[in-house]
N, C-alpha and C positions, 0 to 999 in steps of 0.2 A: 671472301670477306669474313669474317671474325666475327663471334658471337661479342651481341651484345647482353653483358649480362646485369642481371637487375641488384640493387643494391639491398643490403637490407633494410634502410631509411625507406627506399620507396616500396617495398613490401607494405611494412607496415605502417607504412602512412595509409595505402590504398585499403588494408585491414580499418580502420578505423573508419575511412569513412562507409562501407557497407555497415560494419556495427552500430555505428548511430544514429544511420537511418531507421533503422527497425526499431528504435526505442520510443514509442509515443508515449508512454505512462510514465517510464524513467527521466524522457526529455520536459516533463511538465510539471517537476516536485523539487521540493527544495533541495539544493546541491551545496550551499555554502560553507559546508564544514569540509571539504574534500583536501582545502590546503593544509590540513590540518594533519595529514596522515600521510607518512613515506620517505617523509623529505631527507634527505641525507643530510647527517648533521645534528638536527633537530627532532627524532622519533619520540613521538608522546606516549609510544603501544600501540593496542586494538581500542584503544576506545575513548571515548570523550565523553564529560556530562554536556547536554543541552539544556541549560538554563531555561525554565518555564517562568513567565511572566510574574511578579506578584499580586497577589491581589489584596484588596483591603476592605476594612467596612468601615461604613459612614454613620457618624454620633450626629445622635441629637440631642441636640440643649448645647449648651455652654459648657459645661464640666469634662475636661479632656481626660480621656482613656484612649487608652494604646494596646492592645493585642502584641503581644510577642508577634516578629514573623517568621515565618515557617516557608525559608528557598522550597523550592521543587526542582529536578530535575528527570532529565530521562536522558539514559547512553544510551550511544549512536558506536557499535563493535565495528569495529572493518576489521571479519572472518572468515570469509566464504572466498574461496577458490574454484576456481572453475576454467577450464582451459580449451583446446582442441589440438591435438597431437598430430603430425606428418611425417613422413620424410619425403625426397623429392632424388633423384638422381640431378645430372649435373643438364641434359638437356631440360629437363621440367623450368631451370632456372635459366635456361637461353630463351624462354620464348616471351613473347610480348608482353608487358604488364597487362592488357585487356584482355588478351588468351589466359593469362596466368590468373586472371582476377574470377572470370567466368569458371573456366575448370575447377580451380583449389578453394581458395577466398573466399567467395561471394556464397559456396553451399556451407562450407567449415564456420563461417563466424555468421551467416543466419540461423544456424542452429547456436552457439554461442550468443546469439543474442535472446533468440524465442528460450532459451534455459532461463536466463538473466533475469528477463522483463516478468516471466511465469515468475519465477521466482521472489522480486521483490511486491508482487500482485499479492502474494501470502498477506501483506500489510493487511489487505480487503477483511480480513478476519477476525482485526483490531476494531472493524469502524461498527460501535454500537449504534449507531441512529442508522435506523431504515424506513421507505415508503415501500407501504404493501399492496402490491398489485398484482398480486398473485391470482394467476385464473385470466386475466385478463392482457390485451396488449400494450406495450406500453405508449405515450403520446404526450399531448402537451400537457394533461394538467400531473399526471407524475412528476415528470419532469419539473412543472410548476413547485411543488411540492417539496421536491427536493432544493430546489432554491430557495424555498420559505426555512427550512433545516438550515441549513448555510446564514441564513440572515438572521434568523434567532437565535444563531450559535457566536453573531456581531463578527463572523467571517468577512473579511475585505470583499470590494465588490468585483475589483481587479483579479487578473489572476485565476482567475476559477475555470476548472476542465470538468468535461463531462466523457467518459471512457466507456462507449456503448461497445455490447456483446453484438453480434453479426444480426441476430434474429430481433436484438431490439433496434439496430439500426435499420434494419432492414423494415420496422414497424413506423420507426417513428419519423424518418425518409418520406414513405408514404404518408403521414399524418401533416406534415411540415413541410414537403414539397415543394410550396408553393411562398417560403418565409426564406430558404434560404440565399445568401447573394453572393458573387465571387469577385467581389470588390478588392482596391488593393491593398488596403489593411491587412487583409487576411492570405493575402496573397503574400502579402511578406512575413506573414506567423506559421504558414505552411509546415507542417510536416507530415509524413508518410502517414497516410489514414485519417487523416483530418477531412470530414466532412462539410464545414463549416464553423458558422458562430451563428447560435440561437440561444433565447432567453437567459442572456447572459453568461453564457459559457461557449469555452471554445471544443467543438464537437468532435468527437473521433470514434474510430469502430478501432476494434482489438480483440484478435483469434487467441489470446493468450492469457483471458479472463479464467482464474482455476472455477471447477464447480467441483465445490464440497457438499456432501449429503448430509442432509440434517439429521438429528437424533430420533429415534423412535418414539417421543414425547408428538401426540398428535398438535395439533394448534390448539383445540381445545380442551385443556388440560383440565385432570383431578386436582391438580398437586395443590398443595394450599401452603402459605407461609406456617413457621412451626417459632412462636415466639416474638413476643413486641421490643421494639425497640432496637430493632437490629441495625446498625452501621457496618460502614468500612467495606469487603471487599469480598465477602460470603451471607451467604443470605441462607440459613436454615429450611429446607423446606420438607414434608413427607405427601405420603400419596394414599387411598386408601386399599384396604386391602392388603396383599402381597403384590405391591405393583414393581415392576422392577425396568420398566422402561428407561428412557436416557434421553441426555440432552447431548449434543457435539459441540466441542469449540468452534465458536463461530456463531449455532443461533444465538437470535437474538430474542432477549422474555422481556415482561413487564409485571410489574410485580400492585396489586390492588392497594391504592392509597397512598401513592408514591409519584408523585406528581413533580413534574421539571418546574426550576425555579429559572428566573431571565437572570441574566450571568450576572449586570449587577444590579438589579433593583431587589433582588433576592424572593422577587415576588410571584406566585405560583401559576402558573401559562394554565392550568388546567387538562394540561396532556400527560400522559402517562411517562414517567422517564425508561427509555430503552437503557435497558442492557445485555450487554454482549458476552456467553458462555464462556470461558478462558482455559476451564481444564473438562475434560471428558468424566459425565456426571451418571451414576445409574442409582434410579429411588432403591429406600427399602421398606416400601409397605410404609406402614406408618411411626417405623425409626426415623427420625430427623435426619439429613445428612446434607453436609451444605453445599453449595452450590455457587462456585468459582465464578465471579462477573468483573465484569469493568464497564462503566467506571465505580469505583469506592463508592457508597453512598454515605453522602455527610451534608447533616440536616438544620447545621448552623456555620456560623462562621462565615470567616471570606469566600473560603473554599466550597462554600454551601449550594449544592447541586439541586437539590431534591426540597418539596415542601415537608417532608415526614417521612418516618420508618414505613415501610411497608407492614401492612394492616396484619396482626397476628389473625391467623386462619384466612386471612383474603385469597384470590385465585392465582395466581402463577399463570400468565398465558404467552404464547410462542408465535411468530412470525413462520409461517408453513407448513405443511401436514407431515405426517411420519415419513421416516424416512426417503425425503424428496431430496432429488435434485435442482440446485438453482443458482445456474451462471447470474452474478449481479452484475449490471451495473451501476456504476461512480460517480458519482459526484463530487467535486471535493477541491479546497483552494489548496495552492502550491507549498500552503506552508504546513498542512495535512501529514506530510510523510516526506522524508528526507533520506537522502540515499548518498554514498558517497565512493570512492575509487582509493586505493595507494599507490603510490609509484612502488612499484615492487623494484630492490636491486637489481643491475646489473652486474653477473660473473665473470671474474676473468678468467683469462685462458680458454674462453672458448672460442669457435669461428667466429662466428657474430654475435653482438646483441645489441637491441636499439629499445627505445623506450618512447613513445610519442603520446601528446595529448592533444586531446580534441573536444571542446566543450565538456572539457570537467573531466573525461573516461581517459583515463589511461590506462592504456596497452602495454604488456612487454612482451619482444618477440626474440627467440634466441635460435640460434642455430649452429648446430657441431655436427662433426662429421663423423661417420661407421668407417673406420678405414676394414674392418673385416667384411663386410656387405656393401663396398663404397656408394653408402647414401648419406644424405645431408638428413640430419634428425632436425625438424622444427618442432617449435613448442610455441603456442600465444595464450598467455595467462592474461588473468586479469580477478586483484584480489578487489572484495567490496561487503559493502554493509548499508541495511538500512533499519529504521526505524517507521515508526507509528507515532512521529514526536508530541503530536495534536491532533487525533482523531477525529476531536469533537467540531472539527471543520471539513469534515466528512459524510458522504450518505448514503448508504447504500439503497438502488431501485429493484424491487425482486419483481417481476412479472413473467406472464405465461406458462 
């Protein structure tokens, strides 16, 4: 009998679907820009603007004023490459697609996928709002907490994922136990590591959370603002002494007399506005030197985030002690981060190449032959890009 030999349509179709199983963070963020990039014919480049919403402010009295308005946007690159490379002789391609899947495929594109999902998880590093629960395990009312973030950020109520690290699922399991149900709603939103659905989000555990180590700035910091009236997207600060300590991208400070405004009444919550470090910060003593955050602080307008400048001389204080490590987990609705795929070409003259898609991810899989080492060279690319398009529907949970 004759070998049956596998196609390369059904190679990489069966690639595809191992790949998107493994994707819970990737599978639950917005994808809608993806037709946008690849298309034969029609190539826009690496990049697109993502139009951010406008916002306005509201007169009172009779007497019309109008504000200039001022678009916003944020690109979304599709740059990053990433692949996993084979070859196979000609028996490798005679045997079963379920043998072929087991042996080659299913180890080759889980590690292609845990690269991927780690890697668009980098987002996490964007989201300045966080609850601190540091020291402690996490459970419902964190988690509560972080839902309050999301609702005062006027986050949809739909939509919303919660992406636990092992040891806080492994906490809050125990805490919750006896709330969660396996109903069929949920049974039809299933994917790989989904725990359920509690307090309004749909639950999942994820080994592929980065932990990045915070700066050697302890939590309760010297540093004090250096200067009133500061806007936009550096904040002055010095320290006393010859202090030369740091902050990492990623933590997140809060700055004395700088208080969150509600998105539109413009009116001040009474909480502290989070912001998130963006470039790698080290004091010098009591030289001023500024200190990279997002979001911009702006203290009127539409755009108007904050009730006021942070306080000349006020405290500077940080979410975790020096140099800590701390896997977070997320909170955050789908429209928080957006990710996208391009159809990469297919070349001619060689053995094969096939292109397939599957929920938005497309795979290219090509294949030519070593006639000097008679083996079959495989290659499965897959180019992609994300963003951090709306953070501020985002939250990070730090504990334990």
């Amino acid at each position: 009998m004759s070998n049956t030999l596998l196609t390369i349509d059904q190679i990489t179709r069966k690639s595809l679907v191992v790949l998107h199983q493994k994707l819970n963070f990737i599978g639950n963020i917005d994808r809608q820009h993806e037709a946008s990039f690849g298309n034969e014919g029609r190539q826009i480049g690496d990049s697109i603007r993502i139009r951010l919403p406008n916002q306005f402010t509201v007169r009172t009295g009779q007497v019309w004023s109008a504000p200039a308005i001022t678009e916003q946007s944020v690109n979304l690159t599709v740059n990053r490459y990433r692949g996993v490379d084979m070859n196979f002789s000609d028996q490798d391609f005679a045997l079963r697609i379920e043998d072929f899947t087991a042996r080659h495929i299913e180890p080759a594109m889980s590690v292609l996928a845990a690269h991927i999902e780690n890697d668009a998880m980098s987002m996490f590093n964007s989201v300045y709002q966080a609850v601190n629960n540091v020291g402690a395990p996490i459970g419902t009312r964190p988690v509560g907490q972080a839902r309050k973030v999301l609702t005062d950020a006027l986050a949809p109520t739909s939509d919303r994922t919660l992406i636990l690290n092992t040891q806080d699922n492994l906490d809050y399991i125990d805490a919750v136990k006896g709330l969660f149900q396996d109903s069929t709603s949920i049974a039809k939103q299933y994917r790989e590591g989904m725990t359920g659905r509690n307090a309004g989000f749909d639950v999942y555990e994820n080994t592929l959370i980065p932990t990045p180590t915070t700066g050697t700035m302890p939590a309760l910091t010297t540093m004090t603002v250096s200067g009133a009236g500061q806007t936009g997207s550096t904040v002055n600060i010095v320290a006393p002494g010859a202090n030369t300590t740091t902050f990492a991208v990623g933590d997140i400070v809060t700055f004395a007399g700088c208080f969150r405004v509600h998105p539109e009444t413009k009116q001040s919550t009474g909480d502290l506005q989070q912001f998130v470090v963006t470039a790698a910060f080290t004091a010098n003593g009591t030289t001023p030197v500024a200190l990279s955050i997002s979001p911009a602080i702006v203290t009127s307008g539409a755009r108007q985030n904050v009730s006021a400048s942070p306080s000349n001389t006020g405290a500077v204080a940080k979410i975790g002690g020096a140099s800590q490590v701390y896997r977070p987990s997320v909170a955050f609705h789908r429209d928080a981060f957006t990710f996208a795929t391009a159809d990469l070409p297919l070349p001619k003259g060689t053995d094969m190449a096939s292109r397939k898609v599957m929920d938005g991810i497309s795979m290219r899989m090509i294949r030519d032959f070593d006639s000097v080492n008679a083996r079959f060279i495989t290659r499965l690319d897959v180019l992609y890009g994300y963003t951090a398009q709306r953070p501020e529907l985002a939250c990070r949970i730090l504990s334990n």
